[in-house]
Short mmCIF file of the C-alpha atoms (twelve columns), coordinates in Angstrom:
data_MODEL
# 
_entry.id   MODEL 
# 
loop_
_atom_site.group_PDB 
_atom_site.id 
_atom_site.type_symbol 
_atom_site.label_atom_id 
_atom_site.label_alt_id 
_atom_site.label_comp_id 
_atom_site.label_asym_id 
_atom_site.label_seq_id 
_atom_site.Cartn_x 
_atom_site.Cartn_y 
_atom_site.Cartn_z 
_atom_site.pdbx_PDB_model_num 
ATOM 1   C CA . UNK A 1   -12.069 -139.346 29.529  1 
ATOM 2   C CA . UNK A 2   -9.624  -136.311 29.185  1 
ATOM 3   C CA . UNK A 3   -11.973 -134.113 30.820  1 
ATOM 4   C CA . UNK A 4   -12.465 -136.363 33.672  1 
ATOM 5   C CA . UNK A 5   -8.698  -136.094 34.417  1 
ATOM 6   C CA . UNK A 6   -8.765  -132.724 33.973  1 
ATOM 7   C CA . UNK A 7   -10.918 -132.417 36.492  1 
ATOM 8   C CA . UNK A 8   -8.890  -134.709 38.944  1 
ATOM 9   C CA . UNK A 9   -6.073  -132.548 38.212  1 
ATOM 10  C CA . UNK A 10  -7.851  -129.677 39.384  1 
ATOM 11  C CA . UNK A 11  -9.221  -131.402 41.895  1 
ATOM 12  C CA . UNK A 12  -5.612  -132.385 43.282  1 
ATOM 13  C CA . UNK A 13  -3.883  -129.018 42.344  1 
ATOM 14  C CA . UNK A 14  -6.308  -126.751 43.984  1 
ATOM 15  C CA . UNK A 15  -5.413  -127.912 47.802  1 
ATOM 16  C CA . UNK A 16  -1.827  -127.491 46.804  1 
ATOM 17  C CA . UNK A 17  -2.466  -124.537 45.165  1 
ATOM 18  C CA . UNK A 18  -3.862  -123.798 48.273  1 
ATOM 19  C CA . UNK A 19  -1.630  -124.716 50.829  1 
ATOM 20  C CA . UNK A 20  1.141   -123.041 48.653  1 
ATOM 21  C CA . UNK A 21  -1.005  -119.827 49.354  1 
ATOM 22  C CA . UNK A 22  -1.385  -120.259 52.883  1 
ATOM 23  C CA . UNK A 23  1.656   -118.970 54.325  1 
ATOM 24  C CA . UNK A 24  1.616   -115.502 52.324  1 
ATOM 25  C CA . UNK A 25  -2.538  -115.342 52.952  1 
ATOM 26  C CA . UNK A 26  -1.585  -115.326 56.435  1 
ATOM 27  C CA . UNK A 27  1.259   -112.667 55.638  1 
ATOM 28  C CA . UNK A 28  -1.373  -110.367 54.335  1 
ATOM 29  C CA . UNK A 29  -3.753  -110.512 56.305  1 
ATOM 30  C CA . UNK A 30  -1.360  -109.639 59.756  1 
ATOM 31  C CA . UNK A 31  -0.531  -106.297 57.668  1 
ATOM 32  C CA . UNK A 32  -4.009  -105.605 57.293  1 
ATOM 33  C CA . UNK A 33  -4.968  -106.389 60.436  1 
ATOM 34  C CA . UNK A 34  -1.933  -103.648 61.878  1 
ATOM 35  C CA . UNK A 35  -3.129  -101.057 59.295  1 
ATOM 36  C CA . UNK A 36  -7.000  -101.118 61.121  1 
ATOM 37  C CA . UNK A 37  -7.163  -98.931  64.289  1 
ATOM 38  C CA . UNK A 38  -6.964  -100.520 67.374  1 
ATOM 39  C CA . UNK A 39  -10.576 -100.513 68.861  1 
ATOM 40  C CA . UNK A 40  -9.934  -99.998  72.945  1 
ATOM 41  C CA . UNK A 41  -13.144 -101.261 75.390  1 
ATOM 42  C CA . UNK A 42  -14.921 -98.235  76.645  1 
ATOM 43  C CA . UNK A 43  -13.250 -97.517  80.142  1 
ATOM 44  C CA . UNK A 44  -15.825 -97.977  83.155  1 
ATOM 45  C CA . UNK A 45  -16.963 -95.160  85.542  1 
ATOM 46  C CA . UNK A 46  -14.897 -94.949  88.894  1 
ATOM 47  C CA . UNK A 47  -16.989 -96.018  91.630  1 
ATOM 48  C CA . UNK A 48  -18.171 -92.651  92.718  1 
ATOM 49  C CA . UNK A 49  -19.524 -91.843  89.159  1 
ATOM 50  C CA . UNK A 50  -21.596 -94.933  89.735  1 
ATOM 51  C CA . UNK A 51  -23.023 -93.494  92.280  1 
ATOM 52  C CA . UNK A 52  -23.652 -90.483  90.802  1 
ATOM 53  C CA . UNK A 53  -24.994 -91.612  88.178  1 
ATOM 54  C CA . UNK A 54  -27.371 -93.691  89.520  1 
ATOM 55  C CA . UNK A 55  -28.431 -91.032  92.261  1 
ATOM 56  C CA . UNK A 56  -29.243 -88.940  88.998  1 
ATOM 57  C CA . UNK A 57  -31.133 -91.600  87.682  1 
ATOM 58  C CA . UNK A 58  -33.566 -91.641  91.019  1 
ATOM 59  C CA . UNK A 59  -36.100 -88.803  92.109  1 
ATOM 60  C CA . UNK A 60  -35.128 -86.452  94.192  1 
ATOM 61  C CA . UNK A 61  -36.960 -86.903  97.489  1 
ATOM 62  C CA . UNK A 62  -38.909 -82.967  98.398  1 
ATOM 63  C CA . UNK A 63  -37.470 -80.025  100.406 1 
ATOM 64  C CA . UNK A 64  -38.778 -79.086  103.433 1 
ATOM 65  C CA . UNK A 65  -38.383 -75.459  103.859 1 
ATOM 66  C CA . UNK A 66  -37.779 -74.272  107.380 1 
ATOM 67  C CA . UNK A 67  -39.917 -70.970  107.291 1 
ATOM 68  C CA . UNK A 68  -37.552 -67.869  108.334 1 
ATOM 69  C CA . UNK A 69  -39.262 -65.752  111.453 1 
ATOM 70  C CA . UNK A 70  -40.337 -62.444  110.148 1 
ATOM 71  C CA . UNK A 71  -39.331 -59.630  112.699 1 
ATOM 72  C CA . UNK A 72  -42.079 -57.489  113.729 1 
ATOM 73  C CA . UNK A 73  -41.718 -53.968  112.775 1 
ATOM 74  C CA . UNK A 74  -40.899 -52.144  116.334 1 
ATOM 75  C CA . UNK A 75  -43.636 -50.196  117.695 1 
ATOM 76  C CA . UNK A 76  -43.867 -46.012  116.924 1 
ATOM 77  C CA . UNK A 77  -42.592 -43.801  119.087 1 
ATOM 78  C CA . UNK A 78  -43.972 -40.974  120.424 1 
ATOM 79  C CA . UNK A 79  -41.840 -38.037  119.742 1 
ATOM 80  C CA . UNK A 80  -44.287 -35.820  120.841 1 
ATOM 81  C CA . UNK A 81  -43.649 -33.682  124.215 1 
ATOM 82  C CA . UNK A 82  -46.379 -33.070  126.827 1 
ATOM 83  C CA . UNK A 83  -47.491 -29.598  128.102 1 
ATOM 84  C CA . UNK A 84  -50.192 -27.690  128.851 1 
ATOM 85  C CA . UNK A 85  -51.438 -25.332  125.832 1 
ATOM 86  C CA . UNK A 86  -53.429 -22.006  126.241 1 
ATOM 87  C CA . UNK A 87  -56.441 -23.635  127.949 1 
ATOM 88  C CA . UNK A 88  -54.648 -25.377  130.758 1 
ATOM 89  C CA . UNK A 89  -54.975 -28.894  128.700 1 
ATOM 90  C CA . UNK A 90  -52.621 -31.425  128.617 1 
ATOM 91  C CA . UNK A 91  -50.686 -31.111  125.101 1 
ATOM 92  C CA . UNK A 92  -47.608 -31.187  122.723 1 
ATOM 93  C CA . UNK A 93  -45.903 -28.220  122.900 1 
ATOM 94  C CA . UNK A 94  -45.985 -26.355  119.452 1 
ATOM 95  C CA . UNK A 95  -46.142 -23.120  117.844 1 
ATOM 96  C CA . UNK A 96  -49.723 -21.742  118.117 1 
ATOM 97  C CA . UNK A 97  -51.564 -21.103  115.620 1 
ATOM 98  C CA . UNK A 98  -52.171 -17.240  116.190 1 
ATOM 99  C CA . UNK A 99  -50.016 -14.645  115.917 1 
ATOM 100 C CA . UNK A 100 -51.651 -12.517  118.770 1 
ATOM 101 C CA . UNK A 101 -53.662 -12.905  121.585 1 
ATOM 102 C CA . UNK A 102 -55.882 -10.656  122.696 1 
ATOM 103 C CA . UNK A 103 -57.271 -10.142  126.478 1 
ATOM 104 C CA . UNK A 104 -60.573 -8.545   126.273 1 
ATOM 105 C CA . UNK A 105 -63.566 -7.829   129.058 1 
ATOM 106 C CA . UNK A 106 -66.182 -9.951   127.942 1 
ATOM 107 C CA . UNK A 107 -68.806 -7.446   130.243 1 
ATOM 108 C CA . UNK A 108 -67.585 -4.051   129.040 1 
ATOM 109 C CA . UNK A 109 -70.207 -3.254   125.499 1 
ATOM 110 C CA . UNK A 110 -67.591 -1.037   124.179 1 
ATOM 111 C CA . UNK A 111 -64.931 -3.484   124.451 1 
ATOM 112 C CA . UNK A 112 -67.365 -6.374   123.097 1 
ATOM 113 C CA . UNK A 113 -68.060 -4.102   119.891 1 
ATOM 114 C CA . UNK A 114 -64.403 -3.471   119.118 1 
ATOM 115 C CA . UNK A 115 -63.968 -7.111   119.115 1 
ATOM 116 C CA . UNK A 116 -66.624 -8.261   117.442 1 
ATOM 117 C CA . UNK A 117 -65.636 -5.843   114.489 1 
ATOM 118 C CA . UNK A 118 -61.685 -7.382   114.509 1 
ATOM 119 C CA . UNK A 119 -63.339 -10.733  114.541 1 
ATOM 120 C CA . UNK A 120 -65.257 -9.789   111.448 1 
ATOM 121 C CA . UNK A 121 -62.027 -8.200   109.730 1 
ATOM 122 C CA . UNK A 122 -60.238 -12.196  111.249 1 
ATOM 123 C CA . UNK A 123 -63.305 -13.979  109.636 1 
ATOM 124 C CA . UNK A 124 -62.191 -17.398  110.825 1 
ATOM 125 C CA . UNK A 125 -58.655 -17.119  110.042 1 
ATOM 126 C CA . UNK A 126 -57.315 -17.460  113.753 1 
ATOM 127 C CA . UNK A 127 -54.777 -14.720  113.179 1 
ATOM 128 C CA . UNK A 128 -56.162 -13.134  116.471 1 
ATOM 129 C CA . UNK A 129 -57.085 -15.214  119.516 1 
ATOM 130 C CA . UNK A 130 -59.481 -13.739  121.233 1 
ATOM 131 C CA . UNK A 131 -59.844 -14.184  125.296 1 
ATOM 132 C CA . UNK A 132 -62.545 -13.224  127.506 1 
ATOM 133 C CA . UNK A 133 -60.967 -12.298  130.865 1 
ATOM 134 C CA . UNK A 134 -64.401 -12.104  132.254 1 
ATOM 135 C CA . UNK A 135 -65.016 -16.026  132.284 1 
ATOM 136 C CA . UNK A 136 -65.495 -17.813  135.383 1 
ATOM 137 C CA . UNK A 137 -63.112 -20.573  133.953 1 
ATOM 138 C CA . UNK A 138 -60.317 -17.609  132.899 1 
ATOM 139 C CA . UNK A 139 -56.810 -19.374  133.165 1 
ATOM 140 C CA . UNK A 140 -54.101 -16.977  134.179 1 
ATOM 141 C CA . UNK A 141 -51.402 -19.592  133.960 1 
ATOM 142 C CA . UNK A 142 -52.397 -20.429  130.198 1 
ATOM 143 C CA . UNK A 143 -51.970 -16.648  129.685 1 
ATOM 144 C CA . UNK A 144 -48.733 -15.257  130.808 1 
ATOM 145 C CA . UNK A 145 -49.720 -15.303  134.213 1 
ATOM 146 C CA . UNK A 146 -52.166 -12.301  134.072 1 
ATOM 147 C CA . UNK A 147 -54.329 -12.509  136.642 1 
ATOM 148 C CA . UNK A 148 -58.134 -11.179  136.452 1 
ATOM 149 C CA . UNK A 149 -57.405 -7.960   138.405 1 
ATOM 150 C CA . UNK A 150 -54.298 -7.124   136.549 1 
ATOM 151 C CA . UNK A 151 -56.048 -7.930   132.840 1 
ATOM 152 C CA . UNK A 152 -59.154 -5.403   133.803 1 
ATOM 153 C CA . UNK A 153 -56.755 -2.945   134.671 1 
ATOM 154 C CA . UNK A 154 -55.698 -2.221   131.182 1 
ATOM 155 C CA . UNK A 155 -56.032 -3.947   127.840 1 
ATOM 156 C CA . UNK A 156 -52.859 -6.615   127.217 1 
ATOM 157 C CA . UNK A 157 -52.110 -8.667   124.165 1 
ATOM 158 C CA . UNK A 158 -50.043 -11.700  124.052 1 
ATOM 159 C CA . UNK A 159 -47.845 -12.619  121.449 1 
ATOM 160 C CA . UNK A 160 -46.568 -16.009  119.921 1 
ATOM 161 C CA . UNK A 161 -43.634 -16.010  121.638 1 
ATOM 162 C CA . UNK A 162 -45.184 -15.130  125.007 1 
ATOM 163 C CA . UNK A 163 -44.163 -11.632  125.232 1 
ATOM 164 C CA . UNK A 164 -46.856 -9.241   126.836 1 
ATOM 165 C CA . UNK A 165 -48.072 -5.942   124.938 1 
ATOM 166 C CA . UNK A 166 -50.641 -3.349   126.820 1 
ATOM 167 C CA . UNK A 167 -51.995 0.259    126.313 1 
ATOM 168 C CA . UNK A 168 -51.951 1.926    122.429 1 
ATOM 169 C CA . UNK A 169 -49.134 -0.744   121.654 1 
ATOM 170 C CA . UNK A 170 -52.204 -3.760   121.652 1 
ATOM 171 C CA . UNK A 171 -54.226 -2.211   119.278 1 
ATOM 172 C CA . UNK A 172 -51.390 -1.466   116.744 1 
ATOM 173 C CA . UNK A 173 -50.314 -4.985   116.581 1 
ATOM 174 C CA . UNK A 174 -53.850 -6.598   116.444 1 
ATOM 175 C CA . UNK A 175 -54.801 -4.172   113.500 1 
ATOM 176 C CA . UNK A 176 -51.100 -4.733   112.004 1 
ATOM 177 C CA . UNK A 177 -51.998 -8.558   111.981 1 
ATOM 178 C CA . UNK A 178 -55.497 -7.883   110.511 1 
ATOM 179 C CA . UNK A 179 -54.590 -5.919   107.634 1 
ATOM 180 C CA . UNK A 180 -55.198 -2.430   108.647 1 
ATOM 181 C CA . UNK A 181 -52.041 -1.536   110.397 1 
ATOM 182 C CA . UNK A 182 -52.308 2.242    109.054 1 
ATOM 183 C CA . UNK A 183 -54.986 2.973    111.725 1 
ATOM 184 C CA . UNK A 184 -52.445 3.140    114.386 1 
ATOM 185 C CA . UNK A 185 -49.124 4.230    112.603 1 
ATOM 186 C CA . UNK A 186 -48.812 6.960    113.387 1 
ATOM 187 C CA . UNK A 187 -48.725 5.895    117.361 1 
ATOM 188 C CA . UNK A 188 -45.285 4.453    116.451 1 
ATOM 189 C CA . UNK A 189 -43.806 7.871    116.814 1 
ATOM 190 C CA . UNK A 190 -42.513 7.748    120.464 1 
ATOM 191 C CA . UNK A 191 -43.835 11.106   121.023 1 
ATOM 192 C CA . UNK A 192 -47.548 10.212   119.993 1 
ATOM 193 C CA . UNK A 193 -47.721 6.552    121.776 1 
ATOM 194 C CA . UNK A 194 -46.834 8.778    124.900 1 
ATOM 195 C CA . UNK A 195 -49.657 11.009   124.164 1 
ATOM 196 C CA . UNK A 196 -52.115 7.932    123.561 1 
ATOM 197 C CA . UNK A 197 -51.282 5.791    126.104 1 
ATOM 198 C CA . UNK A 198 -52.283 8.860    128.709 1 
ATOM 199 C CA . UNK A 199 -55.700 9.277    127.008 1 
ATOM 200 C CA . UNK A 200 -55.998 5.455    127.151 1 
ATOM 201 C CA . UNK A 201 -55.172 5.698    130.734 1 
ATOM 202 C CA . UNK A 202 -58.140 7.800    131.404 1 
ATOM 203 C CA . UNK A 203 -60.378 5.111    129.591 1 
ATOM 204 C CA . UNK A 204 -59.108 2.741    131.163 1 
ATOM 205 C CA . UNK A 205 -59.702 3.485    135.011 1 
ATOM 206 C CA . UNK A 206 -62.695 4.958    133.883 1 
ATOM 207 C CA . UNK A 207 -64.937 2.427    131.583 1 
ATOM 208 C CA . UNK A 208 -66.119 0.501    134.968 1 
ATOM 209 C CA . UNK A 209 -68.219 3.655    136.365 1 
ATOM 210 C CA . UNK A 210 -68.756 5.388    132.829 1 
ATOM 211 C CA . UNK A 211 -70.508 2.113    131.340 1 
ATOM 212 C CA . UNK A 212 -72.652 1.744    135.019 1 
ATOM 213 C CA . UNK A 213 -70.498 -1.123   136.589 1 
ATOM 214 C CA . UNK A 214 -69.220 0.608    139.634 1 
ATOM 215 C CA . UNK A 215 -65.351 0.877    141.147 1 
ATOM 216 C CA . UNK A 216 -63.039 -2.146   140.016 1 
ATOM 217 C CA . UNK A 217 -63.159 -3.458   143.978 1 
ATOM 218 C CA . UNK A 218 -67.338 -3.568   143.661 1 
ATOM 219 C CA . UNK A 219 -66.217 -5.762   140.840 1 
ATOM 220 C CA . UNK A 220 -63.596 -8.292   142.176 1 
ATOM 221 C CA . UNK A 221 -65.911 -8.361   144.970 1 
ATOM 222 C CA . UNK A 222 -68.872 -9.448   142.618 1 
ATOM 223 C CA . UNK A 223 -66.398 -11.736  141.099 1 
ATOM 224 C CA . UNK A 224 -65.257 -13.246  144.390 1 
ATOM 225 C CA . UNK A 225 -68.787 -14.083  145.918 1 
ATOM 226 C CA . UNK A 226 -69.828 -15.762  142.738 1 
ATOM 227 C CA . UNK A 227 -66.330 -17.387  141.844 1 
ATOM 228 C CA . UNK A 228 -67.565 -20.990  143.105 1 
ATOM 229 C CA . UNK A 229 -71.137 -20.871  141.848 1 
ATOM 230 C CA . UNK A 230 -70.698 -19.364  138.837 1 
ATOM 231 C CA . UNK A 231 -67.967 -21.990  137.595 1 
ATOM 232 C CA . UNK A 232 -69.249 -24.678  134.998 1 
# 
């Protein structure tokens, strides 16, 4: 019996108890409620980071490359100038190759072994060009202007630059250029290139009758009549 009104005390006391309570519950939990950080909603993306967003979020669609025009490299120029060169043929004017050229009668024996002996001493270097006057297809233009008659006369040598030699001088600079220069030193004295040039002189108008050719006008004669037919 006690125990049953115990209990109905309880009973009774404990919604007092807790309606005594309420008010400072309530007290206590506003102060813990202001100690806790205020949790703010996330702020939302301005409208164009929307967009941006979502563009991000969708493939890119593909380039199309406009191909870039390649220029074409200009064409070369020709630098080079046109001439003639020593056989009359069109050409670019240049240093020749030779250092002297030398006018020889392709008819006279004598003269044919003395260059077929600097030829030899040359042996294919080109040092010495070597023109036969006697040629049907002789070019006096391509050759200082030395016409047939004047290039039988005496012996002439032509130099790089387009100077003219003759007499003792030729020989000295064709042998100079071929290596044997001290044959003819000695005609570099002015006194002994006088000398020599007077014996050449002899040779000279002599060689036509001495190696059985006749007079130089039986031979521009000879060359006249067969100056058409005789041309290649």
């Amino acid at each position: 019996m006690a125990s049953a009104r115990a209990l109905a005390f309880a009973g009774g006391a404990l919604p007092r108890l807790a309606r005594a309570t309420a008010p400072v519950a309530a007290v206590v939990t506003r102060r813990a409620a202001a100690r806790r950080p205020a949790v703010l909603p996330a702020p939302r993306p301005a409208a164009g980071v929307r967009l941006a967003s979502a563009a991000a979020g969708r493939p890119s669609p593909p380039r199309t490359t406009t191909p870039t025009a390649v220029a074409s490299p200009p064409a070369p120029v020709s630098t080079a100038a046109t001439g003639t060169d020593g056989d009359g043929a069109a050409a670019a004017e240049a240093p020749p190759s030779w250092k002297v050229k030398l006018l020889f009668d392709g008819e006279c024996p004598l003269c044919v072994r003395e260059v077929n002996f600097l030829k030899k001493k040359d042996d294919g270097r080109g040092v010495v060009a070597f023109v036969d006057i006697s040629d049907p297809a002789y070019d006096a233009a391509a050759n200082a202007g030395l016409d047939y008659e004047t290039a039988m006369g005496r012996i002439h040598a032509i130099e790089a630059d387009g100077s003219v030699v003759q007499d003792v001088a030729v020989f000295r600079r064709v042998y100079e250029e071929l290596g044997m220069g001290w044959v003819y030193a000695v005609t570099k004295a002015p006194a002994v290139e006088a000398v020599a040039n007077q014996l050449y002189g002899v040779w000279a108008r002599s060689r036509l009758w001495l190696t059985g050719r006749g007079t130089m006008e039986e031979v521009m004669k000879e060359r006249e009549d067969c100056k058409d037919s005789c041309r290649i």
